[in-house]
N, CA and C of each residue as an Amber inpcrd file, in Angstrom:
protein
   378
   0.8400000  -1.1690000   0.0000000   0.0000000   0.0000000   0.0000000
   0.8920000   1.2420000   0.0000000   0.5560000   2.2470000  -0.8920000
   0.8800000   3.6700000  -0.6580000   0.4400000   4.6770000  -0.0530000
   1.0010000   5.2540000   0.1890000   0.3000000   6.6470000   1.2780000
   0.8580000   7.9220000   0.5120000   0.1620000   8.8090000  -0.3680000
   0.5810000  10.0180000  -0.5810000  -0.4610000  11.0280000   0.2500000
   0.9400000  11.9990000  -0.1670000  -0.0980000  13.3180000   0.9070000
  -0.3370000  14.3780000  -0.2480000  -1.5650000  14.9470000  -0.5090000
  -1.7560000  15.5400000  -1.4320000  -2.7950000  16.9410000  -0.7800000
  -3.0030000  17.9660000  -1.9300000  -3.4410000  18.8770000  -0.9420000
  -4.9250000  19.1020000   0.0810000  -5.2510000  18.0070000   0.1540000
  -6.4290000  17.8990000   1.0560000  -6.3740000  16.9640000   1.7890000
  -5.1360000  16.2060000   2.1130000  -4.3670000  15.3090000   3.1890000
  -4.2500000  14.1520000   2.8040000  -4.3240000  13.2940000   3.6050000
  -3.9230000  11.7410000   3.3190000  -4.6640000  10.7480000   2.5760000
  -4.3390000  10.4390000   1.2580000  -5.2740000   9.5120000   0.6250000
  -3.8090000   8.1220000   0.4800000  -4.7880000   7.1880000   0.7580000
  -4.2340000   5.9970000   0.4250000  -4.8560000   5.3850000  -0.8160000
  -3.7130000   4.7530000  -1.5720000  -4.0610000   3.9690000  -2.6870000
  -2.7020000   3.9290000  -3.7810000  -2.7920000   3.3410000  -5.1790000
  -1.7420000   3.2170000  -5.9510000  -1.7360000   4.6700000  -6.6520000
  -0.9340000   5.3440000  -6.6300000  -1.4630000   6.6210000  -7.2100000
   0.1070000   7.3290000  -6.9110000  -0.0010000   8.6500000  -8.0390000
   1.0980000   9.5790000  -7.6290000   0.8240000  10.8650000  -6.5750000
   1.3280000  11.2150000  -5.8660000   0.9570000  12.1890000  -5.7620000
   1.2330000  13.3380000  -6.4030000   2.2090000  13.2860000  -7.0360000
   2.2030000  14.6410000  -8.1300000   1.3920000  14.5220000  -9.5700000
   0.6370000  15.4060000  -9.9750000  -0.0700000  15.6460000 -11.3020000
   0.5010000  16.3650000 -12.1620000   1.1600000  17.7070000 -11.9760000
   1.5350000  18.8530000 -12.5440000   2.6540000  18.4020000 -13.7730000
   3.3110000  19.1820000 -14.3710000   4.1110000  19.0740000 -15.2380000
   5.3510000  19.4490000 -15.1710000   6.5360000  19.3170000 -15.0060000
   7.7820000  19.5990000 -15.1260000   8.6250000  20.2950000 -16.2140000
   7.7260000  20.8940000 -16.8510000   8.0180000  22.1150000 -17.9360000
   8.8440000  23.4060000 -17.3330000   9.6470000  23.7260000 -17.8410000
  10.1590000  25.3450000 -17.8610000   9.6710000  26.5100000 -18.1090000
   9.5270000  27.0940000 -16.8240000   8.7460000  28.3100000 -17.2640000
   9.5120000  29.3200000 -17.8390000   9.2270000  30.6920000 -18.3230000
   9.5820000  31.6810000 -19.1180000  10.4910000  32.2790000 -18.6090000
  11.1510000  32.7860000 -18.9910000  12.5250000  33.9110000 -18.0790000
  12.1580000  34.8420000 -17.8060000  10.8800000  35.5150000 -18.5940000
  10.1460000  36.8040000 -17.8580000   8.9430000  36.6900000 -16.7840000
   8.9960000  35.3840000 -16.7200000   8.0690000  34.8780000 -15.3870000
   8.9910000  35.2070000 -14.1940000  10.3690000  34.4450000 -13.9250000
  11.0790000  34.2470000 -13.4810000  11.8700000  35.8030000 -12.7350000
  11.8690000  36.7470000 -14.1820000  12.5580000  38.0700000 -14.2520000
  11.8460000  39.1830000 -13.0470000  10.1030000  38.9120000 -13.7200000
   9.5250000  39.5600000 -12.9400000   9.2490000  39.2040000 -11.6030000
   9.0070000  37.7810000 -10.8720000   9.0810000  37.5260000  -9.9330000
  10.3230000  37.6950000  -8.9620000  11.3870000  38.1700000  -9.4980000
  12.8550000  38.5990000  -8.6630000  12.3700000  40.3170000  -8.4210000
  12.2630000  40.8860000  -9.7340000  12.1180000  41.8380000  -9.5260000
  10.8770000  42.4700000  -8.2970000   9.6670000  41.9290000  -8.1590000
   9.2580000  41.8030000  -7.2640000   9.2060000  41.9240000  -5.8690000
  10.6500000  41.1800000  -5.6290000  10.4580000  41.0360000  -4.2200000
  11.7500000  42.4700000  -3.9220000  11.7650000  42.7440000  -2.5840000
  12.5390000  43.2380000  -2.2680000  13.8910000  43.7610000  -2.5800000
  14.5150000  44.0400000  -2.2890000  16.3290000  43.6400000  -2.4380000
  16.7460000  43.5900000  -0.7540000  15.9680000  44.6360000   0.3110000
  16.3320000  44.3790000   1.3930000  15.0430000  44.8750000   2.2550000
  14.4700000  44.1770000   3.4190000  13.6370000  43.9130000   4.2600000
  14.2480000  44.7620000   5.3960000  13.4360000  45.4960000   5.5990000
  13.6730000  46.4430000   7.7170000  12.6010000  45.7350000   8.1980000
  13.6230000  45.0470000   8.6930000  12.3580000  44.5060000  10.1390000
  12.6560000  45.6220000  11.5770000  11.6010000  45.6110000  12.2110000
  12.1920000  46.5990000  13.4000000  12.1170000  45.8980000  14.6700000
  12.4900000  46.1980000  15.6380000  12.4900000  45.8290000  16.7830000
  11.3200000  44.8560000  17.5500000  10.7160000  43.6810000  17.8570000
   9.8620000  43.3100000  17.9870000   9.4310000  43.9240000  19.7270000
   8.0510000  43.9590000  19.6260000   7.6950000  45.0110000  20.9810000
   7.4840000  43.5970000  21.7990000   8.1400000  44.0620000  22.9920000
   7.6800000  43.1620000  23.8880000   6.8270000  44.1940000  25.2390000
   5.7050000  43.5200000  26.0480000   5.1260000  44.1260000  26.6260000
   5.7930000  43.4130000  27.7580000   5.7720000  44.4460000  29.1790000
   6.6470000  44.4100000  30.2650000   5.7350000  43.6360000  30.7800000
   6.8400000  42.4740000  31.5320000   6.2930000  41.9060000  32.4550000
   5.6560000  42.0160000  33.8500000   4.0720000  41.5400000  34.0840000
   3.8660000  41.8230000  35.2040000   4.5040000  40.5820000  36.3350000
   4.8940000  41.3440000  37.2730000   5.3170000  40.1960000  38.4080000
   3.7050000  40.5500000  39.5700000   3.0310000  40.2830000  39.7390000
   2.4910000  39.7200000  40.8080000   2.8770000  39.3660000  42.2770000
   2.5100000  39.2690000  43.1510000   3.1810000  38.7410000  44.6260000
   1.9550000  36.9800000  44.9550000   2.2530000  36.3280000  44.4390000
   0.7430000  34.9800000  44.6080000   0.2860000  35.4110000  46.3280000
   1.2690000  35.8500000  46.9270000   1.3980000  35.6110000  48.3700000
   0.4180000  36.5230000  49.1650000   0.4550000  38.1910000  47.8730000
  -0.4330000  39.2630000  48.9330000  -1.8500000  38.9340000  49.6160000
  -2.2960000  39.6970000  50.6080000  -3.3700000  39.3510000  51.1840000
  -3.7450000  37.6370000  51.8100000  -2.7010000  37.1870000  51.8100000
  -2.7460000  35.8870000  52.4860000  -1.9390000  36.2680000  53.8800000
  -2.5910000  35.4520000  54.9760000  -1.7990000  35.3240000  56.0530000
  -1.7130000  35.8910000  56.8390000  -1.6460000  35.5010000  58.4090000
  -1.6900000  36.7680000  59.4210000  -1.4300000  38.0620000  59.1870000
  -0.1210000  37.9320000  58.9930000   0.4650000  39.4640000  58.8730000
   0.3640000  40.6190000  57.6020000  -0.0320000  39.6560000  56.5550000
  -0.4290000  40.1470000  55.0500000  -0.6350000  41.6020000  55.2360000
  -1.5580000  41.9130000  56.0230000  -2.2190000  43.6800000  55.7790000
  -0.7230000  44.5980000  56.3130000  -0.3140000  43.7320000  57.0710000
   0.6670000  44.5910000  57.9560000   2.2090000  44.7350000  57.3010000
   2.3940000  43.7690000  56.4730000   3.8950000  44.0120000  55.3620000
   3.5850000  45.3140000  53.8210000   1.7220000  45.0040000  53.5860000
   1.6440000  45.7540000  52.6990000   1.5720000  47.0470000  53.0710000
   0.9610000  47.0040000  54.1110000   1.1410000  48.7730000  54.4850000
   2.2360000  49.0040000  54.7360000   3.1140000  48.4280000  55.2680000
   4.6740000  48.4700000  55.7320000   5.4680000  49.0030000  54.2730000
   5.0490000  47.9220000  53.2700000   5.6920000  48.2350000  51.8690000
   5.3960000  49.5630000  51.4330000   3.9200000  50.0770000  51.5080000
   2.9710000  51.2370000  50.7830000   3.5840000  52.6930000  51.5800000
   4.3770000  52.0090000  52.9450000   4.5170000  53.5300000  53.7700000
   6.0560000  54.0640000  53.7240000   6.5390000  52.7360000  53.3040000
   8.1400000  53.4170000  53.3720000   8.7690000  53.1960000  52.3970000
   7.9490000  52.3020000  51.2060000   8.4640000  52.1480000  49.2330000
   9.0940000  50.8200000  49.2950000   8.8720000  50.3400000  47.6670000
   9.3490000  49.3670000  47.8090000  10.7930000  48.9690000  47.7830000
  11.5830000  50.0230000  46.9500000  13.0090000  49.4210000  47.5960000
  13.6190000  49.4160000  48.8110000  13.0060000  50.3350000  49.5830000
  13.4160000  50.5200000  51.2430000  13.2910000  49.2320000  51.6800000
  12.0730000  48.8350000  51.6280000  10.9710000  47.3540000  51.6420000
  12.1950000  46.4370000  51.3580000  11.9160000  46.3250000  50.3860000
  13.0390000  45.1290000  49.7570000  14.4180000  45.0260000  50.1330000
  15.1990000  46.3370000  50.8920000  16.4760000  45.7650000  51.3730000
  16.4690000  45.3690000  52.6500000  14.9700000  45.9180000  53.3310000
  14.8230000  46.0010000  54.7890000  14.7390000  43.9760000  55.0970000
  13.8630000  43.5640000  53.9430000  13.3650000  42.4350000  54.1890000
  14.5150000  41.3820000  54.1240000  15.3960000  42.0030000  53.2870000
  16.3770000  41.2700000  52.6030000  17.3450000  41.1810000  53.7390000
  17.6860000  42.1870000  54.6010000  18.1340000  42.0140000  55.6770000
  17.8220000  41.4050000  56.7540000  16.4850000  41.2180000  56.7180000
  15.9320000  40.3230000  57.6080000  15.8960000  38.8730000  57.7320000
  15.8800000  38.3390000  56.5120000  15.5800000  37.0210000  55.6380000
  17.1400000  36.3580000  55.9410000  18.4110000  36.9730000  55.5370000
  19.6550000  37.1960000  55.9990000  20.3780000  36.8580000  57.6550000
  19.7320000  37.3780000  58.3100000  19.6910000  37.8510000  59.4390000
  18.9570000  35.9850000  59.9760000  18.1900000  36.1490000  59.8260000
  17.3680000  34.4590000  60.2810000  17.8900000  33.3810000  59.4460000
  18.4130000  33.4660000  58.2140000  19.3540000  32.2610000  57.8490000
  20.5270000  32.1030000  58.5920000  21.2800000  33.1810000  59.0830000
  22.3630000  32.7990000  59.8510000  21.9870000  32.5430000  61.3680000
  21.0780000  32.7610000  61.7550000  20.5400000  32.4430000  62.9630000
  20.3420000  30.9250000  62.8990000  19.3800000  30.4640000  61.6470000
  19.5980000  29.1210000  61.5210000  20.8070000  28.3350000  61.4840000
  21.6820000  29.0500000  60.4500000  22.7690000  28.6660000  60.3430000
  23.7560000  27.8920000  61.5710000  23.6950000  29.0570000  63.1240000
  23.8080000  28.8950000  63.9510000  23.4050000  27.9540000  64.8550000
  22.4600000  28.1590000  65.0020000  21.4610000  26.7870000  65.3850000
  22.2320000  25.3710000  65.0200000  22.1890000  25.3990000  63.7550000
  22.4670000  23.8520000  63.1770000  23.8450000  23.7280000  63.9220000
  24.3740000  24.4150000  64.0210000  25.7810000  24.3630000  64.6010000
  26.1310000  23.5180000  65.8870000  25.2730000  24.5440000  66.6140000
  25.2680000  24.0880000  68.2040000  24.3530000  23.0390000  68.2540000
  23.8450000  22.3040000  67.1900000  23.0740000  21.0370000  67.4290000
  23.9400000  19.6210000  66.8910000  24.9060000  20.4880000  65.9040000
  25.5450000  19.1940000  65.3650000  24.7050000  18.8770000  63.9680000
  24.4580000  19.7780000  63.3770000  22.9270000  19.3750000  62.5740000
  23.6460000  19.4150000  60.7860000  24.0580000  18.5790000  59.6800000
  24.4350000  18.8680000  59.2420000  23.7240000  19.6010000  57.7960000
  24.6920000  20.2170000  56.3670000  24.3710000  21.1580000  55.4820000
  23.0490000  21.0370000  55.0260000  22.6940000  19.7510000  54.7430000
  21.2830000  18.9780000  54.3020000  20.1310000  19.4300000  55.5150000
  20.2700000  19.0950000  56.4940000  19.4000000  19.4990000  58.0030000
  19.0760000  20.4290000  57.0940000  20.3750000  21.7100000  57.2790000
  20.2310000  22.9960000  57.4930000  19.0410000  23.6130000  56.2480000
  19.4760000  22.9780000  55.0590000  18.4130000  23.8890000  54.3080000
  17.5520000  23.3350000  54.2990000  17.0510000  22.3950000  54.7330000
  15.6390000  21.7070000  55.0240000  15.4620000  22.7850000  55.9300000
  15.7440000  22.9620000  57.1930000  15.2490000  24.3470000  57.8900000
  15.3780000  25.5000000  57.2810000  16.3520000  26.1690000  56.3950000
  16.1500000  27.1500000  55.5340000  14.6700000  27.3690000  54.7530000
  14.4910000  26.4220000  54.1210000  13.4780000  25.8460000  53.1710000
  12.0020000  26.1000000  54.1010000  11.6370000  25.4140000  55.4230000
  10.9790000  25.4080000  56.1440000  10.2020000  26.7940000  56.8300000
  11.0250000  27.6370000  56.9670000  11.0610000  29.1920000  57.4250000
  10.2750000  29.7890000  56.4720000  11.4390000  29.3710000  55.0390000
  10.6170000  30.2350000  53.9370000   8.8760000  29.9340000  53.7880000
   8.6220000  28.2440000  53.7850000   7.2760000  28.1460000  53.8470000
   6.3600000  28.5990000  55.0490000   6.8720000  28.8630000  56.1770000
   6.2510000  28.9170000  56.9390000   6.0770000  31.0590000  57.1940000
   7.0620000  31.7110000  56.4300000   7.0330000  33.0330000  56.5030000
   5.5220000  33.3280000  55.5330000   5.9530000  32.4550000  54.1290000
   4.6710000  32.5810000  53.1990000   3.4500000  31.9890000  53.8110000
   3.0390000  31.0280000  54.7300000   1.8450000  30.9000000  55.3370000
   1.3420000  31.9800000  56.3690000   2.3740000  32.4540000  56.7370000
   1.7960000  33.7170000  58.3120000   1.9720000  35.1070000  56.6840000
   2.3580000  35.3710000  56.1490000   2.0410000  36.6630000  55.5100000
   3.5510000  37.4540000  55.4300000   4.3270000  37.0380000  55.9070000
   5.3900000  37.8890000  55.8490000   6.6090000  38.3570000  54.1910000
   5.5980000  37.2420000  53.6770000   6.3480000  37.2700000  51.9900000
   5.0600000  38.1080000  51.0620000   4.5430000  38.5910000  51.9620000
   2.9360000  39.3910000  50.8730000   3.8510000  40.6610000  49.9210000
């Protein structure tokens, strides 16, 4: 069995799929179709629209109302180094911890890891 693909899709049977003719067309077919097109294409810059970032986290969680007003009253990059210092600040605390427990690198970011989920359940990542 044969399978050609022809322009209205898949027909099976003994058959060609080509019909047309293999003749040479004209040089002024050819002439004018160069002439035609271009010689050079400006494409311009493709627009991209800015990404929104979202927070999934806002308005969830105890403290939720209380980081966004926190964010809304003193801006967000203040916000963002304040937190960043904070976040910082309690990894090495963990860090510590694991220490004086004997707790090793694996423990540790399992408790790293743990904080973070548990900051995003109380609101502190809104």
């Amino acid at each position: 069995m044969v399978v050609s693909i022809s322009a209205t899709g898949f027909k099976s049977g003994l058959g060609t799929p080509f019909y047309g003719s293999w003749g040479s067309s004209s040089s002024s077919d050819s002439d004018s179709l160069v002439n035609s097109v271009p010689s050079q294409v400006r494409v311009g810059k493709p627009v991209r629209s800015k990404p929104v970032m979202k927070n999934v986290n806002e308005g969830k969680g105890l403290f939720a109302a209380l980081v966004v007003l926190t964010r809304q009253i003193i801006g967000k990059k203040r916000f963002n180094q304040l937190r960043g210092k904070a976040i910082a600040l309690h990894s090495q605390v963990i860090t510590e911890f694991c220490k004086s427990i004997g707790a090793d690198a694996k423990q540790r970011q399992g408790l790293i890891r743990l904080a973070k989920k548990n900051g995003e359940r109380l609101g502190f990542l809104a």
